[in-house]
N, CA and C atoms of all chains as a GROMACS GRO file, in nm:
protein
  570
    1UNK      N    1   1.623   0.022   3.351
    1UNK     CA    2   1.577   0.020   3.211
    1UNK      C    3   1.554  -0.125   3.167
    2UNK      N    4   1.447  -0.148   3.089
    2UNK     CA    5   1.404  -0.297   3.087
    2UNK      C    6   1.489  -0.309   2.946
    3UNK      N    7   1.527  -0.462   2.978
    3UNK     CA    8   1.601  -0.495   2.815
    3UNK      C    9   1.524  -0.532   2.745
    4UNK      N   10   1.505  -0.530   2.642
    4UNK     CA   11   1.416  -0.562   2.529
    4UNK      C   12   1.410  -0.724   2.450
    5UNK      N   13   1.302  -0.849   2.412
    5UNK     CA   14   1.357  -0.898   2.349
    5UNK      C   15   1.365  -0.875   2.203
    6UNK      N   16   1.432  -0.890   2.116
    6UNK     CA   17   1.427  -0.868   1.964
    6UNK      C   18   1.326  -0.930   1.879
    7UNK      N   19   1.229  -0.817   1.833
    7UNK     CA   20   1.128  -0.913   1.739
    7UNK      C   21   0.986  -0.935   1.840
    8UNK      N   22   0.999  -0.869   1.919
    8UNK     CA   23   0.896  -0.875   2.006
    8UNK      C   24   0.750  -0.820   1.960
    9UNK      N   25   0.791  -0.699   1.900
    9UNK     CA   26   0.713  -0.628   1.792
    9UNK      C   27   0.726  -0.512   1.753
   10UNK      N   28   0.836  -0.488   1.702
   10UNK     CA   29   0.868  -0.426   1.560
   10UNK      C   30   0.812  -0.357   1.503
   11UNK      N   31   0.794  -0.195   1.507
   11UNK     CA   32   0.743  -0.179   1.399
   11UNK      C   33   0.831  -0.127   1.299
   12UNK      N   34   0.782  -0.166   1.144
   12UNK     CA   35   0.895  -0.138   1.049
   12UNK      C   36   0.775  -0.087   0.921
   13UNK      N   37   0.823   0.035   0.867
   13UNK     CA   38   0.734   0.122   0.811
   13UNK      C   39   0.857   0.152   0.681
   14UNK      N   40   0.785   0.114   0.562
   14UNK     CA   41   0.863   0.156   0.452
   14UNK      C   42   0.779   0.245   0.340
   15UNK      N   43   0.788   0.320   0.303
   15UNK     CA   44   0.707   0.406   0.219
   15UNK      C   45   0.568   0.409   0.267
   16UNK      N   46   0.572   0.475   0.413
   16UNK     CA   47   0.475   0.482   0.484
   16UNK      C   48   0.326   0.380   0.534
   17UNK      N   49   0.405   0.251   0.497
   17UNK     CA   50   0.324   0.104   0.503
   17UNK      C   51   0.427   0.074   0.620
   18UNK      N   52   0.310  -0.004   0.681
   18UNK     CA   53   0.360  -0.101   0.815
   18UNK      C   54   0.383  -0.234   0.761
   19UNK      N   55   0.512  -0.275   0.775
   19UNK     CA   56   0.504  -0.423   0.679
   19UNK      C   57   0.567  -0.486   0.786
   20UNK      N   58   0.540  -0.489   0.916
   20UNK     CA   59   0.632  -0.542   1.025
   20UNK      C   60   0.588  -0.681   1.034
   21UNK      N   61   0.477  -0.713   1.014
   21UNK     CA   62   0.400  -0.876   0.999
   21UNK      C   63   0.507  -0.946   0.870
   22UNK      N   64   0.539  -0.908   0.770
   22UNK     CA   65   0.639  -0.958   0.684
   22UNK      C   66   0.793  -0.983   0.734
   23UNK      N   67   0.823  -0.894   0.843
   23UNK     CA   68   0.968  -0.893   0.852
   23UNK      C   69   0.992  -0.942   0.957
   24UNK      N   70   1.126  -1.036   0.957
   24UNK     CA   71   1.181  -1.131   1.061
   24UNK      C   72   1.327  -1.036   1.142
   25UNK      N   73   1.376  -0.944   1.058
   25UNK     CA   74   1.500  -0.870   1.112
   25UNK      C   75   1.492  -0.743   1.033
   26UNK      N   76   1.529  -0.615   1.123
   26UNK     CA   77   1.549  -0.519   1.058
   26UNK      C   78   1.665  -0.471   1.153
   27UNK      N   79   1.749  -0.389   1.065
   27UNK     CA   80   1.882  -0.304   1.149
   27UNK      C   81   1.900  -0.168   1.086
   28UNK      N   82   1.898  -0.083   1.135
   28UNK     CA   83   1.898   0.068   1.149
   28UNK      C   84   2.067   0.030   1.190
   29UNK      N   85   2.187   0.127   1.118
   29UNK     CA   86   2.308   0.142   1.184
   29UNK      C   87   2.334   0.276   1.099
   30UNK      N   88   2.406   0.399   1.176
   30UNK     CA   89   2.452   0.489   1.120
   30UNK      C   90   2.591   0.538   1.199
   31UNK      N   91   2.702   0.591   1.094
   31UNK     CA   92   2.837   0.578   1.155
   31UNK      C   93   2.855   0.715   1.054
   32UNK      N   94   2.985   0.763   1.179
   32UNK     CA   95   3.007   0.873   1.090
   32UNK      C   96   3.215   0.868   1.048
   33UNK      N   97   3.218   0.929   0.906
   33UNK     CA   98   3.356   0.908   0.872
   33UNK      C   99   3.471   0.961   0.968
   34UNK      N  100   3.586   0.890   1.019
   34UNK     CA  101   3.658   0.971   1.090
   34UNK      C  102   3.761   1.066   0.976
   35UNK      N  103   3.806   1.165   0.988
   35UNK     CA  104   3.853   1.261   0.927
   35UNK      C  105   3.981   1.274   0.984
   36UNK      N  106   4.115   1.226   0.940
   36UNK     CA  107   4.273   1.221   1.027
   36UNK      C  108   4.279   1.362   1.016
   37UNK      N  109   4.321   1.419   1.104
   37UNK     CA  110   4.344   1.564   1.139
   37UNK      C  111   4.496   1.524   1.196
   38UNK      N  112   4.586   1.457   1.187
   38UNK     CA  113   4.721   1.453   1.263
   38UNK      C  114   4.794   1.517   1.170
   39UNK      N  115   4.872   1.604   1.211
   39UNK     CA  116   4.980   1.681   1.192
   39UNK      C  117   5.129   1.680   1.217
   40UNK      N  118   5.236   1.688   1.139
   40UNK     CA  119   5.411   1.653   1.186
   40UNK      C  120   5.409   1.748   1.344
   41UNK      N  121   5.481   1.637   1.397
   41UNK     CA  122   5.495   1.675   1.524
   41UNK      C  123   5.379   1.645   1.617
   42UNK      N  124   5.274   1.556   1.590
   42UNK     CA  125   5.178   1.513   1.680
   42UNK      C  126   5.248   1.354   1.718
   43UNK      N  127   5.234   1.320   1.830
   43UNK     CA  128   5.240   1.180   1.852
   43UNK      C  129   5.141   1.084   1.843
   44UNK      N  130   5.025   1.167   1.866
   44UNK     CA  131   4.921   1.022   1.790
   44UNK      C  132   4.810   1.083   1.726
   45UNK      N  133   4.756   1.026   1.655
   45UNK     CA  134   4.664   1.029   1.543
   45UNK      C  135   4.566   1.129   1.625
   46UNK      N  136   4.465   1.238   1.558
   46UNK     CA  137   4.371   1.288   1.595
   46UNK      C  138   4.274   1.292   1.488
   47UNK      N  139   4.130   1.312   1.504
   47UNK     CA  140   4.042   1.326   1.399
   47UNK      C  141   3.915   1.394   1.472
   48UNK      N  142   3.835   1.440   1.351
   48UNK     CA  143   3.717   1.465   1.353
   48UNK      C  144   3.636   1.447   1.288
   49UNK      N  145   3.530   1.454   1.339
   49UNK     CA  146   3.364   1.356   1.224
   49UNK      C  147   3.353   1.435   1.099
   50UNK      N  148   3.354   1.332   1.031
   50UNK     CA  149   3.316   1.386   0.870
   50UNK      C  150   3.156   1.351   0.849
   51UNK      N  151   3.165   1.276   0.714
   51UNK     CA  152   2.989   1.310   0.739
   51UNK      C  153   2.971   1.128   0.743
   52UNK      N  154   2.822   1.172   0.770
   52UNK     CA  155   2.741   1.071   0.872
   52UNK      C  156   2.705   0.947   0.732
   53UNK      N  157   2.682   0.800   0.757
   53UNK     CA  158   2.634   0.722   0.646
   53UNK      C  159   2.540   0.608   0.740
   54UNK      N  160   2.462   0.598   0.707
   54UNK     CA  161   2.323   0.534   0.771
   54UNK      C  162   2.261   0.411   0.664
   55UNK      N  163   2.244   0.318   0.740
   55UNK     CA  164   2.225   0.170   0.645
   55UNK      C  165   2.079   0.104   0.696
   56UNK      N  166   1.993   0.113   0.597
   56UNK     CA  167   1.869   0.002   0.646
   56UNK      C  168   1.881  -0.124   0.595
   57UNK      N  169   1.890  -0.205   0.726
   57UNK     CA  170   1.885  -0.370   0.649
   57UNK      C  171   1.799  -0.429   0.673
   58UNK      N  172   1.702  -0.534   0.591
   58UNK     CA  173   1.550  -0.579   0.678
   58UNK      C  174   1.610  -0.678   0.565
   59UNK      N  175   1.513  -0.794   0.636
   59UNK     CA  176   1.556  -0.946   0.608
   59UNK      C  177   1.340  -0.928   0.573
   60UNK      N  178   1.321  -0.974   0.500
   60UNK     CA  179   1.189  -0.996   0.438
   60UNK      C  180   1.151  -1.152   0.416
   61UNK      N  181   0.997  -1.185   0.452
   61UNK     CA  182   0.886  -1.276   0.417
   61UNK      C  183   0.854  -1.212   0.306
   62UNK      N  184   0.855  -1.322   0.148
   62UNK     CA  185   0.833  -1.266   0.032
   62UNK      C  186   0.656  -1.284   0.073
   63UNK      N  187   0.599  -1.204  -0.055
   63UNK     CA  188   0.388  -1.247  -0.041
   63UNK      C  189   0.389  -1.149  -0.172
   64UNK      N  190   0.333  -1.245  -0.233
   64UNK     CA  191   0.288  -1.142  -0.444
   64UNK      C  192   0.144  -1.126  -0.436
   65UNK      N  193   0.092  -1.165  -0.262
   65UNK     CA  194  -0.076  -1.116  -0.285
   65UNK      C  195  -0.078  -0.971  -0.323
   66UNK      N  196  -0.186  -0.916  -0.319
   66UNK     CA  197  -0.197  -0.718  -0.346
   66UNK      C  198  -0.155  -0.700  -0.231
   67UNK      N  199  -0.113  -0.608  -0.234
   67UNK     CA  200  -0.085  -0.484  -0.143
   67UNK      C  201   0.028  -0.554  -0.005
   68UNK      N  202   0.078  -0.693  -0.047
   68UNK     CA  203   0.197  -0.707   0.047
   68UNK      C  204   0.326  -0.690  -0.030
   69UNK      N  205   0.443  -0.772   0.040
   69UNK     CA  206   0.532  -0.743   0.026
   69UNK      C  207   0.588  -0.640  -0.135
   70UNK      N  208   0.543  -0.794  -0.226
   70UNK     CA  209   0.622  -0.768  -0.384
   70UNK      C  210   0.527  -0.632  -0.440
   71UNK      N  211   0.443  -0.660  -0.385
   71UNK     CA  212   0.350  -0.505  -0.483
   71UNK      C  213   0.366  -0.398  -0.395
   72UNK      N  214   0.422  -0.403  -0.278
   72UNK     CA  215   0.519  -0.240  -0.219
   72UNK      C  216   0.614  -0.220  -0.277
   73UNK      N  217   0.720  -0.349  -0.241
   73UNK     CA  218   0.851  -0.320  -0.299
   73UNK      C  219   0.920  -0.292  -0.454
   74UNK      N  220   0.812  -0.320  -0.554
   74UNK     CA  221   0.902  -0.406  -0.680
   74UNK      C  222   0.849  -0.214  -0.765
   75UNK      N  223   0.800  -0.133  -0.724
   75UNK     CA  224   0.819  -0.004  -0.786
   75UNK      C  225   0.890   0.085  -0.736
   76UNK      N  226   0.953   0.046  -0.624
   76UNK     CA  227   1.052   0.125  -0.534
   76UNK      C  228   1.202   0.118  -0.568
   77UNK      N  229   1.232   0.027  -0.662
   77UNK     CA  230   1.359   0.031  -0.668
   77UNK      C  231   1.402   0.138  -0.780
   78UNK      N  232   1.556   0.230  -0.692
   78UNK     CA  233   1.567   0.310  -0.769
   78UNK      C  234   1.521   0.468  -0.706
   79UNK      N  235   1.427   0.435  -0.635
   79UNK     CA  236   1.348   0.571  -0.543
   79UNK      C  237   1.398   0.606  -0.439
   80UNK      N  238   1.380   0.699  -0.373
   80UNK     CA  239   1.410   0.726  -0.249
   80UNK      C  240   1.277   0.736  -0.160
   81UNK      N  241   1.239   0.708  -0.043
   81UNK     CA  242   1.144   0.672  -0.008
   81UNK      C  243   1.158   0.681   0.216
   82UNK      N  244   1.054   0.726   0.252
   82UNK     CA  245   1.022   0.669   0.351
   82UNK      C  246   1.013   0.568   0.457
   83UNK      N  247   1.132   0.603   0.556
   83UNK     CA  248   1.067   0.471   0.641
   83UNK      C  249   1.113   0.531   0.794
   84UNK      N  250   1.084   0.437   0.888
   84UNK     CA  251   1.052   0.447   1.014
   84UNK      C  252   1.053   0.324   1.094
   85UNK      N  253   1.115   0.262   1.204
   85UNK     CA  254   1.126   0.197   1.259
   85UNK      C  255   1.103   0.231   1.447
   86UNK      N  256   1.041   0.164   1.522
   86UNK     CA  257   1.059   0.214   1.625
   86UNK      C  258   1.046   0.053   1.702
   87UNK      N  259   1.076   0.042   1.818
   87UNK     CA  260   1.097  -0.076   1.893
   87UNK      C  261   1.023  -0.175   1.903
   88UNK      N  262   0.934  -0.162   1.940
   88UNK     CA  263   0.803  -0.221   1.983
   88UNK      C  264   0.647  -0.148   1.960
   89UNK      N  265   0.552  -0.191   1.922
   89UNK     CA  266   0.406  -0.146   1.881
   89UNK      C  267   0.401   0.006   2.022
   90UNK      N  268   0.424   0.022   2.078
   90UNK     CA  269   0.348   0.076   2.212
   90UNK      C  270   0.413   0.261   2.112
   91UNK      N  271   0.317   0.352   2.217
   91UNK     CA  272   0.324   0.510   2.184
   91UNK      C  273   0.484   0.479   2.221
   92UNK      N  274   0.518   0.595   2.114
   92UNK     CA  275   0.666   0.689   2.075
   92UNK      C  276   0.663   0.741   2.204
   93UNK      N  277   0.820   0.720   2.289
   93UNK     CA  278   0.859   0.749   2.369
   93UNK      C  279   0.970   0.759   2.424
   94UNK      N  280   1.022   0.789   2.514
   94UNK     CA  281   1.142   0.773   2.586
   94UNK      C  282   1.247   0.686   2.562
   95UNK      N  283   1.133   0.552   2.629
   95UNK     CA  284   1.151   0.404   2.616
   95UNK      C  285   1.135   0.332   2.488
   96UNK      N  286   1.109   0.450   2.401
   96UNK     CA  287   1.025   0.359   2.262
   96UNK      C  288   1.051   0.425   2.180
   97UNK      N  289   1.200   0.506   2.098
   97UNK     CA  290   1.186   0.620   1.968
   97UNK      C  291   1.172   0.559   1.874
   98UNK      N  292   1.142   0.649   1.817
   98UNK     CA  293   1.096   0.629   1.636
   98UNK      C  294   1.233   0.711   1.576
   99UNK      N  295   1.286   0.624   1.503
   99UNK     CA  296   1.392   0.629   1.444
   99UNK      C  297   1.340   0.662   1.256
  100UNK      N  298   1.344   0.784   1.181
  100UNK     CA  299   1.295   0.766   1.049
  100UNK      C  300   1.404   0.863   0.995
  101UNK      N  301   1.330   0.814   0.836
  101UNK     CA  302   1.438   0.908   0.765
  101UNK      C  303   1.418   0.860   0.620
  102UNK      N  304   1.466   0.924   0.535
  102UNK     CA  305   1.470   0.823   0.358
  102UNK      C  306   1.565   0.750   0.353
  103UNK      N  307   1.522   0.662   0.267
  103UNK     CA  308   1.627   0.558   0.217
  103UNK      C  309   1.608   0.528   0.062
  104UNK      N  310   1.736   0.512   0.000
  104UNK     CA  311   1.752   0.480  -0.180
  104UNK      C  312   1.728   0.314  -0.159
  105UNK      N  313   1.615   0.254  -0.234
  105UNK     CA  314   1.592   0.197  -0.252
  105UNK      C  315   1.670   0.086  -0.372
  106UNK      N  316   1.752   0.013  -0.311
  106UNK     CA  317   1.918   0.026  -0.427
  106UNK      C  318   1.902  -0.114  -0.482
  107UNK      N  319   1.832  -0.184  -0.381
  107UNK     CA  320   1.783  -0.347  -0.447
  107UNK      C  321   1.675  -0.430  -0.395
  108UNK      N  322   1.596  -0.487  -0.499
  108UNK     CA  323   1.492  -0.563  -0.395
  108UNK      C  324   1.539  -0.724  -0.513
  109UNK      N  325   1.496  -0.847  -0.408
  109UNK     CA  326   1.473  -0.975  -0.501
  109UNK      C  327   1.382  -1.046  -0.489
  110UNK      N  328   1.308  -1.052  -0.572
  110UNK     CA  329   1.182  -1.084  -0.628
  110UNK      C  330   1.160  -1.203  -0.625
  111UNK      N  331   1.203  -1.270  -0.642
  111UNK     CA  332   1.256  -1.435  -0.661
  111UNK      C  333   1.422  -1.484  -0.545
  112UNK      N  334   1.320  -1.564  -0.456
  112UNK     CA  335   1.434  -1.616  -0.369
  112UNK      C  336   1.377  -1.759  -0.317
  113UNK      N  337   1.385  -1.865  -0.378
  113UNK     CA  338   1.328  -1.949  -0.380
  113UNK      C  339   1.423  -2.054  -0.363
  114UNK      N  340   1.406  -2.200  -0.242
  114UNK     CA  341   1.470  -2.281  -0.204
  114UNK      C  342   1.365  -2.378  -0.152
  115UNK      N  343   1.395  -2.498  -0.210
  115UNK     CA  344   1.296  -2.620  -0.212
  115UNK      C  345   1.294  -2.651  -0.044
  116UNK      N  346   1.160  -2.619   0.024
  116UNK     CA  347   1.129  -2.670   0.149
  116UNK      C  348   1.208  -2.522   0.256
  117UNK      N  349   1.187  -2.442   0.216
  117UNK     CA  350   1.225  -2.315   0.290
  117UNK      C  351   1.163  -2.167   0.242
  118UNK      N  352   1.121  -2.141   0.371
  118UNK     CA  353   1.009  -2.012   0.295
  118UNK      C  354   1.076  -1.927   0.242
  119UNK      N  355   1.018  -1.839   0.138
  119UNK     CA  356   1.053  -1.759   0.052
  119UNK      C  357   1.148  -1.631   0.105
  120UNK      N  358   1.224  -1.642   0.158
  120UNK     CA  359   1.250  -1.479   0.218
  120UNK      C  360   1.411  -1.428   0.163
  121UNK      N  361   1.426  -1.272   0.195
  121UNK     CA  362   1.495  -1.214   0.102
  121UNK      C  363   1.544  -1.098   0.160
  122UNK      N  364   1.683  -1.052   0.140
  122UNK     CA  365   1.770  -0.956   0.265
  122UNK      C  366   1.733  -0.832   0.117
  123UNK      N  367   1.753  -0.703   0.201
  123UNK     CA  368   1.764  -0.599   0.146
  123UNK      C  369   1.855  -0.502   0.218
  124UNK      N  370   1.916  -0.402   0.171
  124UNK     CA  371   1.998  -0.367   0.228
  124UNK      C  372   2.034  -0.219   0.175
  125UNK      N  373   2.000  -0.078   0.245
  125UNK     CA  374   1.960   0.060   0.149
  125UNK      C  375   2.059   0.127   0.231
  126UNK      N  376   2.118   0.239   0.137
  126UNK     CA  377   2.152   0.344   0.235
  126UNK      C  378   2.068   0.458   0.225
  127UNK      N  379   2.072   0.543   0.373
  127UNK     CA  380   1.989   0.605   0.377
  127UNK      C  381   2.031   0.786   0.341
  128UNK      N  382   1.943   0.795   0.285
  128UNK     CA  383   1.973   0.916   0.222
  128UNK      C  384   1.941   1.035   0.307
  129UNK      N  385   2.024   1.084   0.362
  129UNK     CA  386   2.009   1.237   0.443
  129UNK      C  387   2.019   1.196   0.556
  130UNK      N  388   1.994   1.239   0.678
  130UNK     CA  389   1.975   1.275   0.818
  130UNK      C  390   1.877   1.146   0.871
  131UNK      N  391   1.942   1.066   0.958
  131UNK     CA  392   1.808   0.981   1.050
  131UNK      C  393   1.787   1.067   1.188
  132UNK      N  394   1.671   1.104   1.186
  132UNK     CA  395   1.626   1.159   1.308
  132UNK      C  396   1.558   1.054   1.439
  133UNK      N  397   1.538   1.085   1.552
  133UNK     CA  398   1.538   1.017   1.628
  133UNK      C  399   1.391   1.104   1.701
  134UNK      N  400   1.264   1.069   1.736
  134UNK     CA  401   1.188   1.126   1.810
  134UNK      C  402   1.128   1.060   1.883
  135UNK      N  403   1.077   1.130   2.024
  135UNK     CA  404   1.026   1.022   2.157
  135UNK      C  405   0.943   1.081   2.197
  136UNK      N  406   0.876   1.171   2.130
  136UNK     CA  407   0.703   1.189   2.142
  136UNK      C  408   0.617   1.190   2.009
  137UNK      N  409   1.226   2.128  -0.990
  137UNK     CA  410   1.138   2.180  -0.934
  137UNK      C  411   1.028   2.077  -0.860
  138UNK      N  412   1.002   2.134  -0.749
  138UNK     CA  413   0.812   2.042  -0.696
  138UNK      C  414   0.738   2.099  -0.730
  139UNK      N  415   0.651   2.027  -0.793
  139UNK     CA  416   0.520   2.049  -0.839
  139UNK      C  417   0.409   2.030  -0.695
  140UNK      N  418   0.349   2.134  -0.666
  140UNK     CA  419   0.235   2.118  -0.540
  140UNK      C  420   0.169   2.033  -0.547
  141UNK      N  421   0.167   1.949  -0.443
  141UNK     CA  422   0.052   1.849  -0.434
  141UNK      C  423  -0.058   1.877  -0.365
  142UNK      N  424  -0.194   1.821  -0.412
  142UNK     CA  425  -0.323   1.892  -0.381
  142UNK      C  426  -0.339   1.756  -0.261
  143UNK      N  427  -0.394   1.808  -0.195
  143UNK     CA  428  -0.500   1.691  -0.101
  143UNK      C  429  -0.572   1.620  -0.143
  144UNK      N  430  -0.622   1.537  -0.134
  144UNK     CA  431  -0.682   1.386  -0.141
  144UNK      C  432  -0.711   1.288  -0.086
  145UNK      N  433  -0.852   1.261  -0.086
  145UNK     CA  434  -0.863   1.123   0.031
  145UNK      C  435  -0.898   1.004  -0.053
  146UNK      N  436  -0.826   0.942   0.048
  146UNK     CA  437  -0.798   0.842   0.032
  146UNK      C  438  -0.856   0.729   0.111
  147UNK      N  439  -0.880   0.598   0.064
  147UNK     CA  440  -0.903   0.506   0.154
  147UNK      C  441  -0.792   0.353   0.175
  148UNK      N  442  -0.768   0.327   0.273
  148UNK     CA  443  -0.641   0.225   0.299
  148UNK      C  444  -0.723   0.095   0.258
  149UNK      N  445  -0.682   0.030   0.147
  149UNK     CA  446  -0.733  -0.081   0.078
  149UNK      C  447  -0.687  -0.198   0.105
  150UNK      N  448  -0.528  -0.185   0.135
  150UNK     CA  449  -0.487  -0.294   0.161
  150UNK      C  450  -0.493  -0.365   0.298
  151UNK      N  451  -0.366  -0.462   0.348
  151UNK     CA  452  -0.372  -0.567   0.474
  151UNK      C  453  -0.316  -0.424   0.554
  152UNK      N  454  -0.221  -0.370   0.500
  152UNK     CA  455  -0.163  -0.265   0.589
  152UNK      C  456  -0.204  -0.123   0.643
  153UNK      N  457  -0.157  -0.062   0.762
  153UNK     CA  458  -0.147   0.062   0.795
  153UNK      C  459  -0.072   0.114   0.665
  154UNK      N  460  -0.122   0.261   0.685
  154UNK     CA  461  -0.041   0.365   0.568
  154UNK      C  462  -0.044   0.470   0.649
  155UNK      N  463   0.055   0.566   0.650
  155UNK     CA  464   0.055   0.680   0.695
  155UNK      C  465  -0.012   0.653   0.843
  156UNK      N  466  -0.019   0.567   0.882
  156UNK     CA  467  -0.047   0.572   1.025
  156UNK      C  468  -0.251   0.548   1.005
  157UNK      N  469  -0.275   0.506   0.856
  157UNK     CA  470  -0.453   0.455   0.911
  157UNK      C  471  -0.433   0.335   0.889
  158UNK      N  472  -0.529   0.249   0.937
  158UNK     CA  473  -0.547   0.122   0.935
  158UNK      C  474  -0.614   0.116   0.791
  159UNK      N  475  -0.651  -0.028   0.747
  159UNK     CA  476  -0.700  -0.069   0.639
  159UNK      C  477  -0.861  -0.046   0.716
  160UNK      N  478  -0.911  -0.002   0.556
  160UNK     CA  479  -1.057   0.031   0.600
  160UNK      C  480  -1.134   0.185   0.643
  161UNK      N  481  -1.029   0.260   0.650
  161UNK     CA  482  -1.029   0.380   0.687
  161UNK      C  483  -0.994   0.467   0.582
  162UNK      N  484  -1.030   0.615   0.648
  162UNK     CA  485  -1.027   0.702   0.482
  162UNK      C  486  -0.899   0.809   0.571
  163UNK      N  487  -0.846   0.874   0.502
  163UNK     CA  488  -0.792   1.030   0.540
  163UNK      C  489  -0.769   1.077   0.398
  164UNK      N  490  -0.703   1.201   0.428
  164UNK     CA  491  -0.685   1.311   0.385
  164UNK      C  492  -0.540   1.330   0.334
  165UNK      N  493  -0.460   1.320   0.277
  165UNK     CA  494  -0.277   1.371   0.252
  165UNK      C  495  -0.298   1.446   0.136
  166UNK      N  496  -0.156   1.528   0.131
  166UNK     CA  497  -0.098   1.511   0.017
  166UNK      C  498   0.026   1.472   0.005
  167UNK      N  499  -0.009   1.376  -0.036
  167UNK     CA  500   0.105   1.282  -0.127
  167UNK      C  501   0.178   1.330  -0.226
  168UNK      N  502   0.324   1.304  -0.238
  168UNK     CA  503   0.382   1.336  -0.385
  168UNK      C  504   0.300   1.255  -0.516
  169UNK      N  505   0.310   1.299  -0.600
  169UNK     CA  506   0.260   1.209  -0.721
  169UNK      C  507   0.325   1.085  -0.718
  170UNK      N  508   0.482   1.088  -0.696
  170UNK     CA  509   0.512   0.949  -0.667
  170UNK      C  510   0.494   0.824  -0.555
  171UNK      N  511   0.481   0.864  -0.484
  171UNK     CA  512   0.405   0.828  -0.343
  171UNK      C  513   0.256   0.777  -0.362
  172UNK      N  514   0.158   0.864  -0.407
  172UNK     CA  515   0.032   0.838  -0.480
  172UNK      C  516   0.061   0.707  -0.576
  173UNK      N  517   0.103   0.738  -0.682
  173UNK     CA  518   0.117   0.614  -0.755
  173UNK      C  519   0.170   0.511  -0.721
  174UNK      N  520   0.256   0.510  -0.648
  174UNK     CA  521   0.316   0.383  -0.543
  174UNK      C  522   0.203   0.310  -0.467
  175UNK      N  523   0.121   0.360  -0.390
  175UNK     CA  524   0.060   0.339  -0.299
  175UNK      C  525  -0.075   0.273  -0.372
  176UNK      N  526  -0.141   0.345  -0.451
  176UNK     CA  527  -0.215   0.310  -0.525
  176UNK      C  528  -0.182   0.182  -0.633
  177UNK      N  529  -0.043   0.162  -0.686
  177UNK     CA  530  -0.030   0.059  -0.757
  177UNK      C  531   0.023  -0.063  -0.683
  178UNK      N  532  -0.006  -0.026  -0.565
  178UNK     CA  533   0.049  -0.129  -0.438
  178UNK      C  534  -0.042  -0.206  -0.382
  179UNK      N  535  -0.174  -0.171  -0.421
  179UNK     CA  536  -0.318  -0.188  -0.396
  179UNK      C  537  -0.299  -0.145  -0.247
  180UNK      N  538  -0.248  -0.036  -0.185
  180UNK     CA  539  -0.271  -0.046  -0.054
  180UNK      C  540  -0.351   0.104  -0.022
  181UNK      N  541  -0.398   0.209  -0.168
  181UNK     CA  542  -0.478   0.307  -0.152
  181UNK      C  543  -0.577   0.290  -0.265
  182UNK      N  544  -0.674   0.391  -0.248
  182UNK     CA  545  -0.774   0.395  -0.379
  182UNK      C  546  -0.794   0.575  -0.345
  183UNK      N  547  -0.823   0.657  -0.468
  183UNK     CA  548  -0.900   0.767  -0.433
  183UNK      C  549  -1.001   0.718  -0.406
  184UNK      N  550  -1.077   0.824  -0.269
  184UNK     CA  551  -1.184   0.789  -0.283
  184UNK      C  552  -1.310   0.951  -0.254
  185UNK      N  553  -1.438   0.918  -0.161
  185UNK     CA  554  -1.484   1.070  -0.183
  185UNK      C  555  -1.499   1.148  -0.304
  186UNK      N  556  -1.498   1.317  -0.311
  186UNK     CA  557  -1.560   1.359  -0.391
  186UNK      C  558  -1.370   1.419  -0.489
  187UNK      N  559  -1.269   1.300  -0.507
  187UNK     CA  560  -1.161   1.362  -0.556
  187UNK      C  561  -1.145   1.202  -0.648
  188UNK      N  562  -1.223   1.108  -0.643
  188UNK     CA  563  -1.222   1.004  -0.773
  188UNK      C  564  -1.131   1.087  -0.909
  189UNK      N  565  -1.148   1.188  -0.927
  189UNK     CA  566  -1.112   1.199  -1.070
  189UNK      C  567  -0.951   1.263  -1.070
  190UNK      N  568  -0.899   1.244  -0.929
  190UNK     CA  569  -0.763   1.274  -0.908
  190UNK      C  570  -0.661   1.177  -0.966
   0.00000   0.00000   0.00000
């Protein structure tokens, strides 16, 4: 299995826009609650999965031209919305899933500005419902 | 409640893919109304075709 490098090319899809040319990092992580199930008279702890919590984090290149960054993001907050990530540009595959699902759109910043450093700006959503995973 | 959304084409206005068309290209969805207005106030759709008055 070939290792991948990171950022190689990305695709990162948020309310059904490809904004992967804007973004320097994105992280998909989903974990599920452990649930203590131990009982008197057990000697060690047991559990089972409770429910699942899924986090989109993308590190953003700000742009207030039309139709980039700030004029996707700045009506989304507050929404729940669309997105999709999969590894690299090439067809959904095996080697290549598409990871999607909604996400609450919980904060964007508009203004991130530092003298002699480009404009850019972390976001950070949880995702609302089920991330599915598909490889065709 | 959802309110049905009708079909509509559309054309991709902006730098970006949408729904999987490139900029420059037309299709067909239906979009939620909120989705529509997103997209459209994103400059990254326009109605276009014979549904302008959508």
């Amino acid at each position: 299995m070939a290792k991948l490098i990171g950022g190689a090319a990305q695709i990162v899809v948020v309310n059904s826009v490809v904004l992967s040319d804007h973004v320097t990092a994105a992280t998909l992580t989903e974990s599920a609650e452990d649930v203590d199930t131990s009982a008197f008279g057990d000697s060690a702890r047991s559990y089972v999965a409770g429910l699942t919590t899924g986090q989109l984090n993308i590190t953003w290149q700000q742009d207030y031209a039309a139709s980039e960054v700030d004029a996707t993001l700045t009506a989304l907050v507050g929404t729940v919305v669309p997105f999709a990530l999969t590894p690299t540009a090439a067809s959904v595959s095996a080697t290549n899933p598409k990871y999607e699902g909604n996400v609450l759109v919980t904060d964007y910043t508009p203004i991130a500005a530092e003298v002699g450093s480009l404009s850019s700006f972390s976001t950070s959503w949880p995702v609302s419902g089920a991330i599915t995973r598909t490889v065709s | 409640m959802t309110k049905k959304n009708k079909k509509v084409e559309y054309e991709v206005v902006g730098n970006h893919a949408v729904h999987g068309h490139e900029p420059g290209t037309t299709f067909s969805a239906e979009l939620s109304a909120e989705q529509h207005k997103q997209l459209i106030d994103g400059g990254h759709l326009v109605v276009s075709g014979n549904n302008k008055e959508a």
